[in-house]
N, C-alpha and C positions, 0 to 999 in steps of 0.2 A: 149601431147595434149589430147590423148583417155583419161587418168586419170584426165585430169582437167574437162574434161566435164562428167566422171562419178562422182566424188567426185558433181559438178555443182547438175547433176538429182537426188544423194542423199538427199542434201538438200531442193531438191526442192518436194522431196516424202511428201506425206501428208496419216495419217492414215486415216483408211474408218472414226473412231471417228470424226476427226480432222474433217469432210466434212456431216457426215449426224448429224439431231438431232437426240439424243439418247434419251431427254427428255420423249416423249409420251411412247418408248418403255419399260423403267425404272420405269415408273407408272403403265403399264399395269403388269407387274413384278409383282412390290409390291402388287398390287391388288389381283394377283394370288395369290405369298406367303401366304396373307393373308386369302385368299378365304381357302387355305389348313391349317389352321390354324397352321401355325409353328413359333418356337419359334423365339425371336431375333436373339439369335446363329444360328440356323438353315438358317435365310434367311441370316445372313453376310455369313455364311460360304457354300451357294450356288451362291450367289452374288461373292463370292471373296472379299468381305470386310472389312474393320475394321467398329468397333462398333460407332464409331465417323462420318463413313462416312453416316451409317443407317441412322443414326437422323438428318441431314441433309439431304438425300436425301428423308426425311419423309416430312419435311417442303417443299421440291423443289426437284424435279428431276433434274440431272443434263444435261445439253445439250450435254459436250463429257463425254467421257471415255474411258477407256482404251481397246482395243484389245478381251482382255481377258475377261474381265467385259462384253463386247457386245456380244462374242462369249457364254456364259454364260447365258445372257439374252436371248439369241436364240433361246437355248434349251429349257428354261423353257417355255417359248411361244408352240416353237412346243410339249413339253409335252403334255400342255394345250390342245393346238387343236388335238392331237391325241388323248384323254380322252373325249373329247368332244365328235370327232366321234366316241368312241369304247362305250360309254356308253350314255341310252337314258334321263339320267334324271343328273339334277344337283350337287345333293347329291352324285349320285354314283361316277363321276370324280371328286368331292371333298374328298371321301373317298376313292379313290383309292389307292393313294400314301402310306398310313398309314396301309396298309389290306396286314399281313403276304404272302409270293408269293412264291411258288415252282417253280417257273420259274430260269432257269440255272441261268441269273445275280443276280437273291436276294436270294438264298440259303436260303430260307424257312422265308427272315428279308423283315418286310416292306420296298417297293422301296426308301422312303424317308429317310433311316438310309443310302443310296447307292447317294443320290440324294442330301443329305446335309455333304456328308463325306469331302469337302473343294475342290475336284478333280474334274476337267470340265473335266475332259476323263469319269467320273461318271455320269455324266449328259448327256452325250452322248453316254454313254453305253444304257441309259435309255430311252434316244430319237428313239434308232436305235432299240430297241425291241420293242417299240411301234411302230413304221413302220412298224417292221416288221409283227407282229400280225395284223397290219390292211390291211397287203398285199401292201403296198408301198414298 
């Protein structure tokens, strides 16, 4: 009986995708991306995506997605608003990402070579140093 009713709440799990829209967060993404002026590759391979899913989610953001994909889009959000708060003018947390960094995580490489390397642990290497430099 205990296994038929877990196999039951298995099925019945629903991902956070599966329940929130992901739509507005995926366009604010891309907006960023763009704002940082990175390549195609750069944003599928900080996205976690293939090249097929970019140009559709160009036309339309999508409502769900995967796990990975949201957790992904996360970070780039809070990059965003941690560049915000660390710097006073627009230009500068749009050039920040790109601007060589002697900071332990980027070893003398812009954060964005660290930040589009395809790896969400990368992206939240990056997130967690900006916290932590702004004392969060």
């Amino acid at each position: 009986m205990e296994t038929a009713q877990r196999r039951n709440s298995q099925r019945k799990a629903v991902a956070v995708s599966d329940v929130v829209d992901a739509s507005g967060a995926i366009a604010t993404a891309l907006n960023i991306l763009d704002q940082w002026a990175l390549s195609r590759e750069q944003q599928c391979a900080m996205l976690g995506i293939a090249e097929r899913s970019w140009y559709q989610w160009r036309r339309q953001a999508p409502r769900r997605v995967s796990g990975d994909t949201l957790e992904r889009v996360s970070y780039i959000l809070g990059i965003w608003k941690a560049l915000r708060q660390l710097f006073p003018s627009h230009e500068a947390y749009k050039r920040w990402p790109h601007l060589e960094n002697s900071a332990p995580p980027f070893g003398g490489q812009a954060p964005i070579k660290r930040m589009a390397s395809g790896r969400v642990g990368d992206l939240y290497v990056v997130r967690n140093w900006l916290d932590g430099w702004r004392g969060w």
